[in-house]
C-alpha positions in Angstrom: 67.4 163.4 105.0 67.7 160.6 107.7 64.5 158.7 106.1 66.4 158.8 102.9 69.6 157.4 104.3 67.9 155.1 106.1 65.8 153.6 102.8 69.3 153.4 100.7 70.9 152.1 104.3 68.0 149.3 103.9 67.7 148.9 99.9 71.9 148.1 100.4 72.0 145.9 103.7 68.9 144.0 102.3 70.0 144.1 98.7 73.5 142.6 100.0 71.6 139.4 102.0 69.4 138.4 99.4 71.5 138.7 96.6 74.5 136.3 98.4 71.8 134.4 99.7 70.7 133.6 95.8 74.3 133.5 95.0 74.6 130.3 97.7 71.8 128.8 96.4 72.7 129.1 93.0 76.3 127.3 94.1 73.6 124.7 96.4 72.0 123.6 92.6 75.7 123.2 91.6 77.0 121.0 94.1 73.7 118.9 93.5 74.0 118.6 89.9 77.0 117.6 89.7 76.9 115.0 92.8 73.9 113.6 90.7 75.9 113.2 87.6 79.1 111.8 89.3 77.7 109.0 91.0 80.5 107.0 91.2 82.9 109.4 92.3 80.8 110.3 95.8 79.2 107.9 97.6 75.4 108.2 99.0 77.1 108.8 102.5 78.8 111.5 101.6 76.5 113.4 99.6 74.9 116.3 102.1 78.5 116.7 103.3 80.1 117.0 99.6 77.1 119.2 98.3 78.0 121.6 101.8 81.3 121.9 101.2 81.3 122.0 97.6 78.9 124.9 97.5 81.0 126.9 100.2 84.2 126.1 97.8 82.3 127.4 94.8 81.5 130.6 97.1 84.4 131.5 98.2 86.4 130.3 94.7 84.3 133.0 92.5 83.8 135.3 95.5 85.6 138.1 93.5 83.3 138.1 90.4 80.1 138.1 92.4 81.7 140.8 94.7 81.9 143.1 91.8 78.4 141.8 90.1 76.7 143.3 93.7 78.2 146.5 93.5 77.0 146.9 90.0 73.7 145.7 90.4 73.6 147.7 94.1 75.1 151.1 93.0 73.6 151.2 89.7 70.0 150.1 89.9 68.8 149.0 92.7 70.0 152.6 94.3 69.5 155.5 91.6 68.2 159.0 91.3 64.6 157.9 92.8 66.3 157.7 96.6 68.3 160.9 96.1 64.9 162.5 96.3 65.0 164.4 99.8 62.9 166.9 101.4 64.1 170.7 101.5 66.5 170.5 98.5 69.4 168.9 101.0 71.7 166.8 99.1 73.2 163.2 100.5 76.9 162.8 100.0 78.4 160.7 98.2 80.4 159.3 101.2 76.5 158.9 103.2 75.0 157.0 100.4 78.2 154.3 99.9 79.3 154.5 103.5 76.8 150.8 104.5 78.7 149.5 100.6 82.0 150.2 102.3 81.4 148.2 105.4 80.1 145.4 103.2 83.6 145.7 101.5 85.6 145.4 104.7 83.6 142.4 105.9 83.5 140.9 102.1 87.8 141.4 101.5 87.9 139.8 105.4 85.7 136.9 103.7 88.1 136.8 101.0 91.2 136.5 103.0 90.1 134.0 105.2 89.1 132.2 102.3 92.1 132.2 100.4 94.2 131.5 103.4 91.9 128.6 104.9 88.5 127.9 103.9 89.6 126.8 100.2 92.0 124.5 101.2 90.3 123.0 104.1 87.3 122.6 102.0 89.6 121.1 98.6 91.3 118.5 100.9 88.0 117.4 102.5 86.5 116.8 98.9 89.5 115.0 97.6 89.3 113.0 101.3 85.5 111.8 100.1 86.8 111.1 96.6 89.5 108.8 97.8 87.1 106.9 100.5 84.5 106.6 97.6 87.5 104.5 95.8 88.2 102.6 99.0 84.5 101.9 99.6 83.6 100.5 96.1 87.1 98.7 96.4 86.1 96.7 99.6 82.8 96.0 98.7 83.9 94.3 95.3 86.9 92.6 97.0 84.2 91.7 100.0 81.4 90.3 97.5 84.2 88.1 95.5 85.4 86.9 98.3 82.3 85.9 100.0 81.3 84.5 97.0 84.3 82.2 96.8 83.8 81.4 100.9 86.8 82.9 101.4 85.1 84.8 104.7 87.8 85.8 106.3 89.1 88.0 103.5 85.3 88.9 102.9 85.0 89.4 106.6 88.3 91.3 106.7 87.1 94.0 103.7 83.3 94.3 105.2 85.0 95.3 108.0 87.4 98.0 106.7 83.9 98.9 104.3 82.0 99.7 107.3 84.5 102.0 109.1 84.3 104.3 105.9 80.7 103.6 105.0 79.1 103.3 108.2 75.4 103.3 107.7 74.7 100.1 105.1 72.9 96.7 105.1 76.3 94.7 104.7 76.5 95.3 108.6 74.2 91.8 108.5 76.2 90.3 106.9 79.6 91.1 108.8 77.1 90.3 112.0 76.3 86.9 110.1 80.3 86.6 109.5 80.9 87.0 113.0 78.6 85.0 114.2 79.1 81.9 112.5 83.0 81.8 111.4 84.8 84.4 112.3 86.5 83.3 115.1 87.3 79.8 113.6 88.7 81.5 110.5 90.7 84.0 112.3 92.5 81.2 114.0 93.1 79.1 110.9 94.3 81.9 108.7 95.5 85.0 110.7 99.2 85.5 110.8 99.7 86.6 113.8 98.1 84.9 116.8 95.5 87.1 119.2 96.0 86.7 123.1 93.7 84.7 124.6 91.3 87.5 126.5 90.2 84.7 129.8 92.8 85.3 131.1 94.1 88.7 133.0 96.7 90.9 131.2 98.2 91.2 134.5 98.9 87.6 134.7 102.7 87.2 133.8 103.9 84.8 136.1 104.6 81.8 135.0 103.1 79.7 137.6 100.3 81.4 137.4 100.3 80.3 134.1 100.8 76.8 134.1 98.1 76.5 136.8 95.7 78.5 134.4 96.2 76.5 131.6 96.1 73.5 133.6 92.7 74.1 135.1 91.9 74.8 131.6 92.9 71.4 130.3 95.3 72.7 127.9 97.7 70.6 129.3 100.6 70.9 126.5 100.4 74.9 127.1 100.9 74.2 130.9 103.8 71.2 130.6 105.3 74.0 128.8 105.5 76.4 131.5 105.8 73.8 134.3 109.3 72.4 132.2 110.6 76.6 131.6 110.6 76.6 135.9 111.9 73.1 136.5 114.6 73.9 133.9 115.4 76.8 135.9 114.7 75.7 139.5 114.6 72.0 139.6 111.8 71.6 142.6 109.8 68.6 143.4 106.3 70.2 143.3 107.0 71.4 140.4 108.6 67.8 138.8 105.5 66.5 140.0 103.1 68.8 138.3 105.0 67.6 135.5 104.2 63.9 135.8 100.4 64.9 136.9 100.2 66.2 133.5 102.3 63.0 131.6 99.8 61.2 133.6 96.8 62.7 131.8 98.0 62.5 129.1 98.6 58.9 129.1 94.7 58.4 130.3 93.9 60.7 127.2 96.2 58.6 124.4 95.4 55.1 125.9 94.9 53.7 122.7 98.8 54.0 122.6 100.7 51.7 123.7 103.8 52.1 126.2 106.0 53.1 123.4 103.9 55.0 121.2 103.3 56.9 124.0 106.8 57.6 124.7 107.8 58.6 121.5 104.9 60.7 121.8 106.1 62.2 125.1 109.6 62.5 123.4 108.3 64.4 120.5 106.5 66.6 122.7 110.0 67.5 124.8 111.9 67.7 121.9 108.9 70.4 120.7 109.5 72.5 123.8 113.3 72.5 123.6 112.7 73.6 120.1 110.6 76.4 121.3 113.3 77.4 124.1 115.7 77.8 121.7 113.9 79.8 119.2 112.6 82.1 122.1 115.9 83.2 122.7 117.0 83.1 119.0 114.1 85.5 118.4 114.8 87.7 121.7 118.5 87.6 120.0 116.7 89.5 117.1 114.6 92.0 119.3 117.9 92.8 121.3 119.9 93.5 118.0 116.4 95.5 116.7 116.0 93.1 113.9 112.5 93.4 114.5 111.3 91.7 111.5 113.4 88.0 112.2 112.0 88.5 115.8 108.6 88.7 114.6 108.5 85.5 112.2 111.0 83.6 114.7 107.7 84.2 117.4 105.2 83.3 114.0 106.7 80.2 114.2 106.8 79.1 117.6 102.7 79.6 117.7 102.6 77.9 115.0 103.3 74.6 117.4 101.6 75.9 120.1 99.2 79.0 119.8 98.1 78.7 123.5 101.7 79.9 124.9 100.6 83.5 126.3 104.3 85.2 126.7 104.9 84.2 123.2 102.2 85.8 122.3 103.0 89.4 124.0 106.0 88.7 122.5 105.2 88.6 119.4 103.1 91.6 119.4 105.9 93.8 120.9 107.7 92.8 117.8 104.9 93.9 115.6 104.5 97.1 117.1 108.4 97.6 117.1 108.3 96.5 113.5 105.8 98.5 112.3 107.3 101.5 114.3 109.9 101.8 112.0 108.6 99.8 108.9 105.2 99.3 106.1 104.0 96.4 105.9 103.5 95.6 102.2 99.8 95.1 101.9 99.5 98.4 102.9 101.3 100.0 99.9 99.8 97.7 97.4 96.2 99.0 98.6 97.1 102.3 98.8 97.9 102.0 94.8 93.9 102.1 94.0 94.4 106.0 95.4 95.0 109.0 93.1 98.7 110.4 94.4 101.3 112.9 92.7 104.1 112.6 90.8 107.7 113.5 90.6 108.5 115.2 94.2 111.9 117.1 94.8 113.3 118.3 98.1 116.4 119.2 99.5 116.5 117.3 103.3 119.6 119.7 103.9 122.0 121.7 102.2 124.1 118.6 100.4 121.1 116.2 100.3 118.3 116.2 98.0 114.9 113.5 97.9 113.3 112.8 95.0 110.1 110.5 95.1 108.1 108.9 91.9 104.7 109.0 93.3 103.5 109.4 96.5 99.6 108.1 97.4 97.7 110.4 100.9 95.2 107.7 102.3 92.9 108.9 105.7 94.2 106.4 108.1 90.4 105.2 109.0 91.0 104.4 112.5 93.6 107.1 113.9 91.3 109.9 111.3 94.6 111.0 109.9 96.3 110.9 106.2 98.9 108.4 105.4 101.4 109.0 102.8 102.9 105.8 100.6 106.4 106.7 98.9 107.1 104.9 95.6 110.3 105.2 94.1 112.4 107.1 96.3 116.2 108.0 95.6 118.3 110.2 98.1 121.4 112.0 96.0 124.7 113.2 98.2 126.2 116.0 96.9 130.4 117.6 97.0 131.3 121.0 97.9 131.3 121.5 94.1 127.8 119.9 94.0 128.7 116.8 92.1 127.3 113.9 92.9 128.3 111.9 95.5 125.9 108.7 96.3 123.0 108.2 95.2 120.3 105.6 97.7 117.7 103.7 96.1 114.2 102.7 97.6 111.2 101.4 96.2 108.8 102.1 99.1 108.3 104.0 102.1 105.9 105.8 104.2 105.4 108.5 106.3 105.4 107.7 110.3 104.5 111.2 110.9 104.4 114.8 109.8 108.0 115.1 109.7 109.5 111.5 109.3 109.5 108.3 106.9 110.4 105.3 106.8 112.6 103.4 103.3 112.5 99.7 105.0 109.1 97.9 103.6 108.4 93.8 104.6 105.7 91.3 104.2 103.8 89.8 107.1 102.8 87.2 104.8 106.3 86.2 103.4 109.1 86.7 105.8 111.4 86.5 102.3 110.0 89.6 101.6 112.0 92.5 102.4 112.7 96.2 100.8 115.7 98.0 102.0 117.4 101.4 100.4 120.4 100.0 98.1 122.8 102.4 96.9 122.9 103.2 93.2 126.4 105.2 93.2 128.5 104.8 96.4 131.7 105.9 97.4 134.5 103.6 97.4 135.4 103.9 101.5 131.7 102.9 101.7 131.3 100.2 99.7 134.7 98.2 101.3 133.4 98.2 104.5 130.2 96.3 103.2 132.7 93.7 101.5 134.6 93.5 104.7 131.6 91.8 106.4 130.4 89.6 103.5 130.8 86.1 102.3 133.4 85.8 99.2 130.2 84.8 97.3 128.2 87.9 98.0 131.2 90.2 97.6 131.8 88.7 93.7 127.7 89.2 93.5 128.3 92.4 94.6 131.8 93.6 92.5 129.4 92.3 89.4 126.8 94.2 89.3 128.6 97.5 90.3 131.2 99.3 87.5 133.8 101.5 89.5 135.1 104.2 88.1 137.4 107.4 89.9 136.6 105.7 93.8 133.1 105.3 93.1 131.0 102.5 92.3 127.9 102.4 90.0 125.4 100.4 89.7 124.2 98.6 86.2 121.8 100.1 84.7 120.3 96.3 83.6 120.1 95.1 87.1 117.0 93.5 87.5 114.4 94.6 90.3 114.9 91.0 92.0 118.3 91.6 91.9 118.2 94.6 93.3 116.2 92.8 96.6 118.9 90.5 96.7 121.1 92.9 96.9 119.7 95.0 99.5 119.6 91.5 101.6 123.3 91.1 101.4 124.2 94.6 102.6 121.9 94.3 105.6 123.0 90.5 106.7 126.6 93.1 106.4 125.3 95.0 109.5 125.9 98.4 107.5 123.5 101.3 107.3 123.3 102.1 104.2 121.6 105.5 105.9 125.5 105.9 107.3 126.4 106.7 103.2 124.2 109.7 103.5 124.4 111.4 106.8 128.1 110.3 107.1 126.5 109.0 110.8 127.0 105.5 112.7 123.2 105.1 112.6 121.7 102.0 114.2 121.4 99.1 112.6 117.7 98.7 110.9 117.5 102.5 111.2 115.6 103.8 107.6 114.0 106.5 109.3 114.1 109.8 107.3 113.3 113.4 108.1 111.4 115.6 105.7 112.5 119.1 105.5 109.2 120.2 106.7 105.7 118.9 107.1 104.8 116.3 104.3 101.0 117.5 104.4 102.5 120.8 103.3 105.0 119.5 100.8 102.4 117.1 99.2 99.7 119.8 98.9 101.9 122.4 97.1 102.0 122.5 93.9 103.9 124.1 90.6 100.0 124.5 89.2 100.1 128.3 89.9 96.4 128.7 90.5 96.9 125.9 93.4 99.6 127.4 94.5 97.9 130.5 95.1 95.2 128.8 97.4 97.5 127.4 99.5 98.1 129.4 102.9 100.6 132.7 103.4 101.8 130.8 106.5 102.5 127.7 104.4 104.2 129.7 101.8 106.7 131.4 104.2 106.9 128.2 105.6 108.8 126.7 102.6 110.5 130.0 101.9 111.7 129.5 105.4 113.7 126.4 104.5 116.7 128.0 102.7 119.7 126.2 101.9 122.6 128.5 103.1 124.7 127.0 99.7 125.8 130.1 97.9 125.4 128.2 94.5 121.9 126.7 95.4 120.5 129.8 97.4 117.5 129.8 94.9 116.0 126.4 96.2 114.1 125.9 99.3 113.0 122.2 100.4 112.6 121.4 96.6 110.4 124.5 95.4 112.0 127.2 93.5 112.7 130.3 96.0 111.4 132.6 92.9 108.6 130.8 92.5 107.4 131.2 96.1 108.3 135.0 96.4 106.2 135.1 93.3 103.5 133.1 95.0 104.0 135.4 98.2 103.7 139.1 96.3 101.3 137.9 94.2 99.0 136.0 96.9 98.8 139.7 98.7 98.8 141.6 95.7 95.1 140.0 95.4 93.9 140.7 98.4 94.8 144.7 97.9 93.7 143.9 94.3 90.0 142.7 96.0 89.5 145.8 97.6 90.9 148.2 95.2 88.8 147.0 92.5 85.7 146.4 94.5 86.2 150.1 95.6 86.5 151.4 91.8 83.4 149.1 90.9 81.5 150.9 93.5 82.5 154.3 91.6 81.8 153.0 88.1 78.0 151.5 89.1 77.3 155.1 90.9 78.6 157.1 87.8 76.7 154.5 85.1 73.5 154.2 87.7 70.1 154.9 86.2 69.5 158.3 85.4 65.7 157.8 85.8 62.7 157.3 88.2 60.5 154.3 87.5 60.9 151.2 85.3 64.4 150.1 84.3 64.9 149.4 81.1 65.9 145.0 80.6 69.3 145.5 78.6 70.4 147.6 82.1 70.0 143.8 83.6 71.8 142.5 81.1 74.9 144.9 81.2 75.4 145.2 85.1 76.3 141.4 84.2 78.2 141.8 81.0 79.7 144.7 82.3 81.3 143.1 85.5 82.4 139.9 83.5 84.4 141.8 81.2 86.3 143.7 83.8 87.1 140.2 85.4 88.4 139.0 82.5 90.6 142.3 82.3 91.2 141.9 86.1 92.4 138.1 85.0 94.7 139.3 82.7 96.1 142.2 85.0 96.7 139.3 87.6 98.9 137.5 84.5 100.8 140.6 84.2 101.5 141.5 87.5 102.8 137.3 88.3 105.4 138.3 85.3 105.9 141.4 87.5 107.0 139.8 90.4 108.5 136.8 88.8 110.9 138.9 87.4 111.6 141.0 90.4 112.0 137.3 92.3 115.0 137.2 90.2 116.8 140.7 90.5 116.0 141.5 94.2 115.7 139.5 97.5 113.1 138.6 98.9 112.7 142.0 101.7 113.0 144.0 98.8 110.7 142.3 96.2 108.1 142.3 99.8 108.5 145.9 100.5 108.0 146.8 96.3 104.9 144.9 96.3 103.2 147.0 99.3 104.7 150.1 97.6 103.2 149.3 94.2 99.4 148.0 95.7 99.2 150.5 98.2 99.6 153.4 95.2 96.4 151.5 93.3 94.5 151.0 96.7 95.0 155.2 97.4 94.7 155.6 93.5 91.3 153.8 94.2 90.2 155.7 97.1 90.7 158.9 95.5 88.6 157.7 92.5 86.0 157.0 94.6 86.6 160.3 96.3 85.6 161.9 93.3 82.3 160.9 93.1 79.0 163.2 93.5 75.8 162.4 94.2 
């Protein structure tokens, strides 16, 4: 008896490995075909790590059907009457001969949970990760070869560069080498916008005497009168006054050619250059102080722009950029982020009055922090009454995500510092809108009362108004020093504030979907995660961060319905194969193949269209009963098949 439970212990345990092993090769070929035939859409770099995760998607995605197809081939054929065969006329139980099947069960609805709950998804979003940097290579390296072909090498350097931090094993590395080598430097400096310390000298050196001295010793003795005149304005010493004439008399050696009052208009022109740049500094620091980031930023452009050598400038100029960009996108950004495939037509609620609808939003893996970036296209924020009507509506035609929870509706151009996107408001509330006319010119206040119709203390917006309009606009309410974030939050926020909160993480709201079949592989903790957010409004109770509430209980019930479904049906398989299993010793007939397949297939299928069924089940539930109630019917109803199933199986004889 024990040799005989030992065989059908070692036909089922080594039945089980090679058959899955087969089954991941045959998901291996797969991947490999199709990578093969889809060139373009995976690059050579990614192709071992596509065909690995695509064959361990395709594993766990049909892991049901081939669940089933084992049992029937195990239970059926590869175990009959030929190992029931034992010495002394003893008879194995049923529960002895399925009992190493059952623990394959447990461990294969465990594979099936964690699958479902985060293998797929892990595996879906690194596939669509190497599908989007595939576009962003093959973008780069076309931009890359036009431009070098033009000799335009900095923008050919610039996209080589990005090229190589996706694709980082290639030949082009030669060229960027060759890039750098030769020209890079001297085309940074001619056509970078903003202006790059200058690495000789320490970080640590901020004094000003210091630096005068440094960039005297250096011969850069424009860079150094500048610093030497900033202390003598301040503390009129001698040394220092001398410095000063050390340097006027270099000069004068350097430009003898000059005469005596070429050289002093020259000298004039140079003072007049460096009053210029006193009084743009504090302009600028003006700016940085009243966290208008973006004037502070060109206002220090400009400055290095007549002398690139001044080092505080340049510190200064960068803590703008990095203040800017805190709360900002930078316009390049979103216009390369358009090659990207994104989503369209998002709605959430942000809180119980205030609801965010965007057109298209783009998810792009931030190369050098490794994390996704999400570009917003078209985004409007609607207010809503007590008697949810609306209220105001904000309009904004980009934005961007500054981190899982918040974005950003304020978009400029480093290259045009006329280029500015802020939120305008489409329908605003009288009380609103006069204290934006209160602070304006009596020419922008008639641009203003013309392109908005008022009607019962609110104002409206044209629908003809044209997009540059629309900019200008925006412009006016900002020089106006009003939030236009104040309309929605009913908040004194600070001025150049466009930071927004989602209602929950925007890697979670993106990857949901309304496509049930995605919905149902995204996570349980995910989905209760959005069910979480519920709006305590009586008259909108069925709406959580933008999703239907009775969509996601459906998702919820239905998502563990499956997993008892897994089991359940696996278990019943089990007793089907045993009672269909050949009922002779020797050879096995060819058709007995063929219908342990066919026979498995067409019970998916029926198992498919149960699955249809019971999401109407608990769609319509979603609507009469709350959400405890819908939860506890759902473990009622699937723990009656699971017993139903175990009691099937019960039933069995050897």
């Amino acid at each position: 008896m024990k040799e005989a439970l030992k065989k059908i212990y070692f036909k089922t345990q080594i039945s089980f490995s090679i058959f899955f092993l087969l089954y991941l090769l045959i998901c291996l070929t797969i991947s490999v075909i199709y990578s093969r035939q889809h060139l373009t859409e995976i690059h050579p770099q990614f192709y071992f790590d596509f065909v690995r995760n695509n064959s361990l998607l395709l594993f766990f995605q049909n892991l049901f059907l081939i669940t089933l197809i084992y049992f029937s081939f195990c239970y059926s054929i590869i175990i009959n009457r030929e190992d029931l065969i034992v010495k002394g006329g003893i008879n194995l139980t049923f529960a002895q001969i399925v009992s190493r099947g059952l623990y394959i069960l447990i461990f294969l609805t465990l594979l099936f949970i964690v699958g479902m709950e985060f293998t797929i998804p892990y595996l879906e979003n690194k596939i669509e990760n190497m599908r989007n940097n595939t576009i962003r290579a093959n973008n780069l390296i076309e931009s890359g070869n036009l431009f070098y072909k033009n000799k335009k090498y900095f923008d050919s350097l610039r996209c080589y560069e990005e090229y190589i931090k996706i694709i980082e094993s290639d030949p082009i590395k030669e060229r960027v080498r060759e890039l750098r080598i030769k020209i890079a430097d001297e085309i940074k400096k001619k056509n970078s916008v903003l202006i790059t310390e200058d690495t000789a000298i320490s970080n640590n050196i901020t004094d000003y005497i210091q630096l005068a001295e440094i960039f005297f010793q250096k011969q850069d003795y424009l860079a150094s009168l500048y610093y030497y005149q900033y202390i003598y304005d301040v503390n009129k010493k001698k040394d220092i006054l001398q410095k000063i004439e050390n340097i006027k008399e270099i000069l004068r050696y350097r430009n003898s050619m000059m005469t005596d009052k070429e050289f002093s208009d020259y000298m004039e022109k140079e003072f007049i250059e460096i009053k210029d740049i006193y009084s743009l500094r504090k302009q600028s620091e003006k700016y940085f102080y009243e966290e208008d980031y973006q004037k502070s930023l060109f206002t220090y452009i400009e400055i290095l722009k007549k002398n690139q050598s001044l080092r505080d400038i340049v510190q200064l100029q960068n803590e703008s950029f990095v203040k800017l960009s805190n709360v900002s996108v930078e316009l390049s950004y979103l216009e390369n982020a358009k090659i990207f495939s994104g989503k369209n037509d998002f709605v959430f609620f942000l809180s119980d009055k205030i609801m965010l609808t965007i057109d298209m939003a783009k998810k792009v893996l931030d190369m050098d922090k490794l994390e996704n970036t999400f570009y917003l296209y078209g985004v409007k924020i609607y207010k809503f009454d007590d008697n949810f009507n609306i209220k105001d509506v904000i309009y904004a035609p980009y934005g961007q995500a500054k981190s899982q929870l918040f974005f950003t509706l304020y978009c400029y151009s480093l290259q045009d510092k006329n280029v500015e996107y802020f939120p305008i408001p489409e329908i605003i509330e009288e009380k609103y809108f006069s204290q934006i006319l209160e602070n304006v010119s009596n020419e922008d206040e008639n641009y203003l009362l013309s392109l908005y119709d008022k009607s019962n203390y609110i104002y409206k917006i044209k629908k003809d108004v044209s997009d540059s309009e629309k900019i200008k606009t925006a412009k006016i309410i900002k020089e106006s020093k009003f939030n236009i974030k104040n309309i929605i939050y009913d908040e004194n926020s600070k001025f150049m504030d466009y930071i927004f909160k989602f209602p929950t993480d925007i890697n979670v709201l993106y990857n949901f979907s309304y496509d049930y079949n995605k919905a149902l592989n995204f996570s349980l903790f995910k989905l209760f995660q959005l069910k979480d957010f519920v709006i305590k409004d009586q008259q909108i109770v069925s709406f959580s961060a933008g999703f239907n509430n009775n969509f996601l209980k459906t998702a919820i019930t239905d998502k563990i319905s499956r997993i008892f479904l897994f089991f359940a049906i696996s278990l019943i398989f089990i007793g089907i194969s045993w009672r269909l299993r050949a009922n002779f010793i020797g050879n096995v007939p060819i058709y007995y193949f063929v219908l342990m397949i066919i026979i498995p297939l067409f019970i998916y299928v029926i198992i498919k269209i149960i699955q249809v069924f019971t999401t109407s089940f608990y769609s319509v539930l979603s609507h009469s009963v709350n959400f405890l109630s819908l939860l506890v019917i759902c473990f009622i109803v699937n723990s009656i098949i699971t017993i139903f199933s175990i009691v099937f199986i019960a039933t069995n004889r050897s």
